[in-house]
LUMGUZA-869263 format. One record per residue (C-alpha): residue number from 0; x negated, y, z. Coordinates in pm, whole numbers, plus 50000, padded with zeros to 5 digits. Example, Ala and Ser with C-alpha at 12.3 -4.5 7.8 and 13.67 -1.06 7.14 Angstrom:
<kenus>
+-----+-------+-------+-------+
: pos :    xx :    yy :    zz :
+-----+-------+-------+-------+
:   0 : 48770 : 49550 : 50780 :
:   1 : 48633 : 49894 : 50714 :
+-----+-------+-------+-------+
</kenus>
This chain:
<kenus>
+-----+-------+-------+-------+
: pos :    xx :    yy :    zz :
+-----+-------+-------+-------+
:   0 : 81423 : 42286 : 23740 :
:   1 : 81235 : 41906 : 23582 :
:   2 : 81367 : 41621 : 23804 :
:   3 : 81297 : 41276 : 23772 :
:   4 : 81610 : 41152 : 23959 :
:   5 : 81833 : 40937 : 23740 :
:   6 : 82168 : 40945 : 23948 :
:   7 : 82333 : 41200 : 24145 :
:   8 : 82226 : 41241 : 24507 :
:   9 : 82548 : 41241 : 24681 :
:  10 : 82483 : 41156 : 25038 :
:  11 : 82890 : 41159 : 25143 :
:  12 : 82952 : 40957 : 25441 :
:  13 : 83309 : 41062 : 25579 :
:  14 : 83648 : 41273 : 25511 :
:  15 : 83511 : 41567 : 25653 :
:  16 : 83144 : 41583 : 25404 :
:  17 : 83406 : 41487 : 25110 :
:  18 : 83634 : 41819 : 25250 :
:  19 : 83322 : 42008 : 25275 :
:  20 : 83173 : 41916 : 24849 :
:  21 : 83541 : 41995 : 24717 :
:  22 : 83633 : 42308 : 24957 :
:  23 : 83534 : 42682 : 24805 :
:  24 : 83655 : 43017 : 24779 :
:  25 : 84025 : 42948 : 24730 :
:  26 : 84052 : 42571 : 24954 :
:  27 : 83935 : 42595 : 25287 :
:  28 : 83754 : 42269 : 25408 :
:  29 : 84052 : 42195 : 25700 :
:  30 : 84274 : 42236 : 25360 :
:  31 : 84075 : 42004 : 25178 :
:  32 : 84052 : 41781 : 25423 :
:  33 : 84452 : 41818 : 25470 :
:  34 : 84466 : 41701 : 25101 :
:  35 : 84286 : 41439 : 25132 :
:  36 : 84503 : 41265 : 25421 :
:  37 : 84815 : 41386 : 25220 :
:  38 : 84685 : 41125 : 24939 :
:  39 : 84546 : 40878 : 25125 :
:  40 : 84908 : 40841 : 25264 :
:  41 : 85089 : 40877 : 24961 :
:  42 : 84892 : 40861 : 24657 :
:  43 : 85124 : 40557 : 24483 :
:  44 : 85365 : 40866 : 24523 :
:  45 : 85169 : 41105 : 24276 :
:  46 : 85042 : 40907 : 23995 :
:  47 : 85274 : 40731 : 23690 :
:  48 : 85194 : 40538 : 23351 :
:  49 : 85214 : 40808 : 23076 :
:  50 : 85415 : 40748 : 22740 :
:  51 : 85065 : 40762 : 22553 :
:  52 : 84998 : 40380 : 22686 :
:  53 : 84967 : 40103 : 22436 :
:  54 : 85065 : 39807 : 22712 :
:  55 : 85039 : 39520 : 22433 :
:  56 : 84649 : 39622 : 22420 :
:  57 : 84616 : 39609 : 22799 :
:  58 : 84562 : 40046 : 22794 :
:  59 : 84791 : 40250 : 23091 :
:  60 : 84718 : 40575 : 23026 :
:  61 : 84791 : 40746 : 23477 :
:  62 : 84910 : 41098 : 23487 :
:  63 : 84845 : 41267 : 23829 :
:  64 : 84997 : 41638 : 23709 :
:  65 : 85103 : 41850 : 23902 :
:  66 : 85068 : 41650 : 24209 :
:  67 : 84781 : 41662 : 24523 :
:  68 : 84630 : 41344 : 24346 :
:  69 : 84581 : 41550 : 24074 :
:  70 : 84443 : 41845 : 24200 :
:  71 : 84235 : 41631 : 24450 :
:  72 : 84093 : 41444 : 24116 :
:  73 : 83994 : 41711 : 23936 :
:  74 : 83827 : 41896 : 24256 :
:  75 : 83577 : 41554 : 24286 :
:  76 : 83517 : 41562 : 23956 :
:  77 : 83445 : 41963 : 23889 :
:  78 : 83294 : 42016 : 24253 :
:  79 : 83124 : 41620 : 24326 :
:  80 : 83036 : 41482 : 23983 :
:  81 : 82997 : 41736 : 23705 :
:  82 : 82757 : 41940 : 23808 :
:  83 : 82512 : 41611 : 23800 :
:  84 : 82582 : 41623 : 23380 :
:  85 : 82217 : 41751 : 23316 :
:  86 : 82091 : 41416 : 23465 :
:  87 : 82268 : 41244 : 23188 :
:  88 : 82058 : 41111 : 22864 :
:  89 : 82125 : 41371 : 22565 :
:  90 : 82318 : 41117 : 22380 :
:  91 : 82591 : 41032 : 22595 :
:  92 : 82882 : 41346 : 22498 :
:  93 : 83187 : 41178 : 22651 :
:  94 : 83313 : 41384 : 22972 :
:  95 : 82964 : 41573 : 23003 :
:  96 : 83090 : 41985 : 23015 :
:  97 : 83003 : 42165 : 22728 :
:  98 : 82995 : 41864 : 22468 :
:  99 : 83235 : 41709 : 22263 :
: 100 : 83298 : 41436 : 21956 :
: 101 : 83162 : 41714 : 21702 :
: 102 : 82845 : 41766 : 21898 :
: 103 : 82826 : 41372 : 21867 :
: 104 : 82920 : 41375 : 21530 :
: 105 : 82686 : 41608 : 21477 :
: 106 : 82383 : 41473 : 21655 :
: 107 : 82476 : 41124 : 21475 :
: 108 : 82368 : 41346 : 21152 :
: 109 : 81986 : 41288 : 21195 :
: 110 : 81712 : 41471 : 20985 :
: 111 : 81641 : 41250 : 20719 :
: 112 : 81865 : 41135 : 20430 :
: 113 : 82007 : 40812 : 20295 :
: 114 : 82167 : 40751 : 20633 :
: 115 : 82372 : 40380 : 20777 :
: 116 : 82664 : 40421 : 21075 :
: 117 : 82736 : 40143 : 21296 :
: 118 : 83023 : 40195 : 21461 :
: 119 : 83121 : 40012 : 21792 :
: 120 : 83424 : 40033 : 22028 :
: 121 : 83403 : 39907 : 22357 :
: 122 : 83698 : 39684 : 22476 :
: 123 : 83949 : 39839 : 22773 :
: 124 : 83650 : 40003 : 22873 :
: 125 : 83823 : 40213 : 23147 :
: 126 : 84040 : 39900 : 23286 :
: 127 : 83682 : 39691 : 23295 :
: 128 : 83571 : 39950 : 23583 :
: 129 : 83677 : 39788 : 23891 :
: 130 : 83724 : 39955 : 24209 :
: 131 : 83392 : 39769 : 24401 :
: 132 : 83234 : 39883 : 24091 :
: 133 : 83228 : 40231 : 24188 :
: 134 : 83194 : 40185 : 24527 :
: 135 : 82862 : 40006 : 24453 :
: 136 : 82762 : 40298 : 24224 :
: 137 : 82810 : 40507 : 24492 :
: 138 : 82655 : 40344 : 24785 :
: 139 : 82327 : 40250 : 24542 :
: 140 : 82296 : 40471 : 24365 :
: 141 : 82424 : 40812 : 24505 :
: 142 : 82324 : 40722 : 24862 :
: 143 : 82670 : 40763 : 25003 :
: 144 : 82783 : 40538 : 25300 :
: 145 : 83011 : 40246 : 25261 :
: 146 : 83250 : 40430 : 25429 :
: 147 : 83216 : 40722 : 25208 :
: 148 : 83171 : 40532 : 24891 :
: 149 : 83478 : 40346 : 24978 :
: 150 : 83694 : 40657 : 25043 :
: 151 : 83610 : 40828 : 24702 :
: 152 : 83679 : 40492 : 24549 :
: 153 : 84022 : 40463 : 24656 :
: 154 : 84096 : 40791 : 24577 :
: 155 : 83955 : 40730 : 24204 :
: 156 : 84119 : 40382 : 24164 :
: 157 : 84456 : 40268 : 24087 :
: 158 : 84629 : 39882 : 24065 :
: 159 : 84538 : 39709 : 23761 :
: 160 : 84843 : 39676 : 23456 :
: 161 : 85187 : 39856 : 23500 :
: 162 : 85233 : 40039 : 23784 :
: 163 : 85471 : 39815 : 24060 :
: 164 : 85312 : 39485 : 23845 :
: 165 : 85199 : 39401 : 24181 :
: 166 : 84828 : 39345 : 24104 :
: 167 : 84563 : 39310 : 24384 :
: 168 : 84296 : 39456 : 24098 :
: 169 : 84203 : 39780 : 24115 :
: 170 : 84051 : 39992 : 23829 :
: 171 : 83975 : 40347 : 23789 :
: 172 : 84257 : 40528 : 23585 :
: 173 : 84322 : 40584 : 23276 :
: 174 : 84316 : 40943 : 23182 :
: 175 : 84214 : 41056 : 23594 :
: 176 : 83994 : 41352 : 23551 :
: 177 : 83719 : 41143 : 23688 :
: 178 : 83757 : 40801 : 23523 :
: 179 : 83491 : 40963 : 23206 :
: 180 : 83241 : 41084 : 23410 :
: 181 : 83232 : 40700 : 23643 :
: 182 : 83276 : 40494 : 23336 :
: 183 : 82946 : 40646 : 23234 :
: 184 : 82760 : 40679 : 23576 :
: 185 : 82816 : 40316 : 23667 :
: 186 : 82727 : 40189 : 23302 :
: 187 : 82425 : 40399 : 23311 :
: 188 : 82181 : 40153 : 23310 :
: 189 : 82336 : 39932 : 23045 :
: 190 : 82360 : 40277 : 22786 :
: 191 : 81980 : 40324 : 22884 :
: 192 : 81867 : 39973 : 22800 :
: 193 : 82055 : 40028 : 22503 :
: 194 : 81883 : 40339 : 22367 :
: 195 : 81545 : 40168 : 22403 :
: 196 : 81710 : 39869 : 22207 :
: 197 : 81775 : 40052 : 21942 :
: 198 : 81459 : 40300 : 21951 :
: 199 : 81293 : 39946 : 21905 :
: 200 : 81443 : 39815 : 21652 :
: 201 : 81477 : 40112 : 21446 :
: 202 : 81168 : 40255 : 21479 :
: 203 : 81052 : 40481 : 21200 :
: 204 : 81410 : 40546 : 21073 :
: 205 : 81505 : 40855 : 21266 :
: 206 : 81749 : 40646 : 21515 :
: 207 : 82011 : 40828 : 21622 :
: 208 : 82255 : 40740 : 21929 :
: 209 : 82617 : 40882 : 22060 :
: 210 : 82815 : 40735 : 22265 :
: 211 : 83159 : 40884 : 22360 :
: 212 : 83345 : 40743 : 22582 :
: 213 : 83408 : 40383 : 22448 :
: 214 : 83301 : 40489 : 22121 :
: 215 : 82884 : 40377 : 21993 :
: 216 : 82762 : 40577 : 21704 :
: 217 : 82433 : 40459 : 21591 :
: 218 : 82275 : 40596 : 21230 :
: 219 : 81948 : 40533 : 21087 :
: 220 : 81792 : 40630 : 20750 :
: 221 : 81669 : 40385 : 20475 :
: 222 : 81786 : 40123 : 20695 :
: 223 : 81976 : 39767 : 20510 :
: 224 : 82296 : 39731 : 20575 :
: 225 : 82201 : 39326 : 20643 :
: 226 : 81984 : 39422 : 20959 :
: 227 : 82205 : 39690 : 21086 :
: 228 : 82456 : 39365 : 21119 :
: 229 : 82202 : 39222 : 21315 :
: 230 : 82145 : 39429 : 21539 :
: 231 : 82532 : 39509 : 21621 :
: 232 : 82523 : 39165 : 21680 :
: 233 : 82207 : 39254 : 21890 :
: 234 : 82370 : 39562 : 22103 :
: 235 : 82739 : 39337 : 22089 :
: 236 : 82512 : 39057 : 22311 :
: 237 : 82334 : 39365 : 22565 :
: 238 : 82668 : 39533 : 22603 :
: 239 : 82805 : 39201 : 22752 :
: 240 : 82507 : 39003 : 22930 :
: 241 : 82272 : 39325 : 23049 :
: 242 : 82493 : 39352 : 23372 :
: 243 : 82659 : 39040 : 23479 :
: 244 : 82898 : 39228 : 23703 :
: 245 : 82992 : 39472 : 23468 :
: 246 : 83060 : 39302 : 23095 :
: 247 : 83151 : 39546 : 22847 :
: 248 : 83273 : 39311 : 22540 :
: 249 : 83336 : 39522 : 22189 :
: 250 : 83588 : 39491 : 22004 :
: 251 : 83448 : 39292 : 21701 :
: 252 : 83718 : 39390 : 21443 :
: 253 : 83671 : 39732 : 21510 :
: 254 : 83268 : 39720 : 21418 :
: 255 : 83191 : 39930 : 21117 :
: 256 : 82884 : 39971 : 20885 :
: 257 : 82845 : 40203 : 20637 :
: 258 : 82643 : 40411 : 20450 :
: 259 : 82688 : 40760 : 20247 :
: 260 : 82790 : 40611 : 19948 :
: 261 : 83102 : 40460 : 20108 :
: 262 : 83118 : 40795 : 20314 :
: 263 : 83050 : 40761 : 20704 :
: 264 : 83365 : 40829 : 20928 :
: 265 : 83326 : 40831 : 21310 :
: 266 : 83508 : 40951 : 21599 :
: 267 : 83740 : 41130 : 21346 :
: 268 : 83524 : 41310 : 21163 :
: 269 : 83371 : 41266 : 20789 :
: 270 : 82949 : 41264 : 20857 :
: 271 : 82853 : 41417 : 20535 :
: 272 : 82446 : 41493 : 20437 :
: 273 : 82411 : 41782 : 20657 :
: 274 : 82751 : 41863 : 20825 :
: 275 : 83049 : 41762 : 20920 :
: 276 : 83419 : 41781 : 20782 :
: 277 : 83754 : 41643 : 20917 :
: 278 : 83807 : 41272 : 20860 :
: 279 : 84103 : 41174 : 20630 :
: 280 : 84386 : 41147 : 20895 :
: 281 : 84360 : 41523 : 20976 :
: 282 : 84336 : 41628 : 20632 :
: 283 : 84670 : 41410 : 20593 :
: 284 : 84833 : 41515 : 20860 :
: 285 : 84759 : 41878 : 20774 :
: 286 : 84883 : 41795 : 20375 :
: 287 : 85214 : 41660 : 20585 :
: 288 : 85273 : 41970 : 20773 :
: 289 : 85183 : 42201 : 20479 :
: 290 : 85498 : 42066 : 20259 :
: 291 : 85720 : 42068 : 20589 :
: 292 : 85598 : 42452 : 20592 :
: 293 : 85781 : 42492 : 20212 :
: 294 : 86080 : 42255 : 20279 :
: 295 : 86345 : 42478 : 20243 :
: 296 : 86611 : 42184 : 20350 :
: 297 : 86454 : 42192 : 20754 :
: 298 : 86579 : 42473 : 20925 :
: 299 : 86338 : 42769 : 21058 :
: 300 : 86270 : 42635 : 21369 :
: 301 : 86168 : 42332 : 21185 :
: 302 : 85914 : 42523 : 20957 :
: 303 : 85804 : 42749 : 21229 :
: 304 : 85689 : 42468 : 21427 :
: 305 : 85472 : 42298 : 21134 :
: 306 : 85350 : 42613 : 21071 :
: 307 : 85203 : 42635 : 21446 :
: 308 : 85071 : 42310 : 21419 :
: 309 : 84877 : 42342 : 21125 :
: 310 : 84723 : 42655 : 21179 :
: 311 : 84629 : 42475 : 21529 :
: 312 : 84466 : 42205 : 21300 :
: 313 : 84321 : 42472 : 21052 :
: 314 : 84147 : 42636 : 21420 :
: 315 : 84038 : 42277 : 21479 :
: 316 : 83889 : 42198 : 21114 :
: 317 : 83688 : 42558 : 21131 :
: 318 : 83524 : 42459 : 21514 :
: 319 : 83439 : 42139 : 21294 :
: 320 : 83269 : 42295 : 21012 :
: 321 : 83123 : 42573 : 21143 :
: 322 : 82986 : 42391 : 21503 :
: 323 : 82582 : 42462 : 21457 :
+-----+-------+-------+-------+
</kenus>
């Protein structure tokens, strides 16, 4: 069914509508609605900061596991946001079911030859998603109530920084299943102004955008590497000013530009004339694990678990190679 809407149509104004979206076959809505008080109560209780956070670059990856937070988390986003993906532009692939990097990487291919790759990377891009942030998305956009859009806001938030640093700040988490999915709905209209940026200004080159996550792919063919500069500077300016309540700064050391005779890497993957192939950390990794797999001086264990992990990276080089 062709709709025009651009944003979910939400409409939740209380606990009890929230119960009813997440409750199904298996939760009953006075169990869902039981959940939902258990983590309003004690939600500090069910989160922590993972090892995978890099604290020196301001990034605290949240684990919610295992507890009601986490199961609550992934109910909104399965049963409230995802099935609103098909509203979504075709070249956003980061949290959207059914796509991935290598469907980005592979869009990012084009039709036409002699291809440039900008790549951009947007700064903390998860921690610059405040709490009111989301809210607003979903009182504005997604017609919920301020009570409503409150409620789900909370629930999606956490304090800014290590957890018990004390902050007042409020951002949505780090690795929460629903921080993907409202890092792109409430940057929506900032993506969309920059696809017609860049349909603009490359016009005639077969312009290609992807954005995953925090990650900007843009490619076009037969197009100088001196104006593709320009306009990162370009996109580098809309990604900050478009939305004055919602900056998203790149990180300028991490811009790339290049073209096929350098090779284009993005996202992990090597963007060759008409496919894809792993980028040059896997293959290095998997060169790694292939000598551990003949090293007679580790024991079996040793080899045996080497041996599992390459063949897991062999599985993940033929989905690569092979994904139409």
């Amino acid at each position: 069914m062709q709709t025009n809407r651009r944003y979910p149509k939400l409409s939740i104004r209380s606990k009890n509508e929230l119960a009813k979206h997440i409750s199904g076959k298996n939760l009953s809505q006075d169990a869902a609605l039981a959940l939902i008080n258990d983590v309003l109560i004690n939600r500090d209780r069910y989160w922590r900061d993972s090892k995978r956070s890099e604290p020196k670059k301001g990034k605290y990856v949240r684990s919610a596991i295992g507890t009601p937070l986490g199961k609550l988390l992934e109910l909104i986003n399965e049963r409230v946001l995802a099935p609103h993906d098909k509203l979504l532009p075709a070249y956003v692939f980061g949290g959207v079911q059914g796509l991935n990097h290598i469907k980005a990487g592979q869009h990012l291919l084009g039709s036409q030859r002699k291809r440039t790759l900008l790549a951009l990377d947007i700064a903390t891009f998860f921690e610059q998603i405040h709490r009111e942030r989301v809210e607003h998305f979903l009182k504005s956009k997604c017609k919920c109530s301020e009570r409503g859009a409150r409620l789900i806001s909370e629930i999606c938030s956490i304090p800014k920084g290590a957890k018990g640093s004390g902050s007042s700040e409020k951002t949505i988490g780090r690795g929460f299943a629903t921080s993907s999915r409202l890092a792109i709905w409430c940057n929506l209209d900032t993506f969309i102004a920059l696809d017609r940026l860049i349909k603009r200004r490359l016009k005639g080159t077969d312009p290609r955008l992807a954005i995953y996550v925090d990650d900007i792919g843009v490619t076009a063919s037969r197009f100088p590497v001196v104006k593709m500069n320009t306009l990162a500077d370009e996109i580098d300016q809309l990604l900050y000013s478009h939305d004055e309540h919602q900056r998203l700064p790149s990180k300028r050391e991490k811009r790339k530009i290049r073209t096929h005779k350098e090779g284009l890497y993005h996202l992990g993957l090597r963007l060759d004339r008409k496919s894809l192939a792993v980028g040059p950390k896997t293959r290095s990794k998997m060169d790694k694990l292939h000598l551990q797999m003949k090293n007679q001086t580790l024991t079996n264990d040793q080899r045996a678990v080497a041996r599992r992990k390459y063949r897991s990276l062999m599985r993940y080089r033929a989905q690569v190679v092979t994904n139409p």
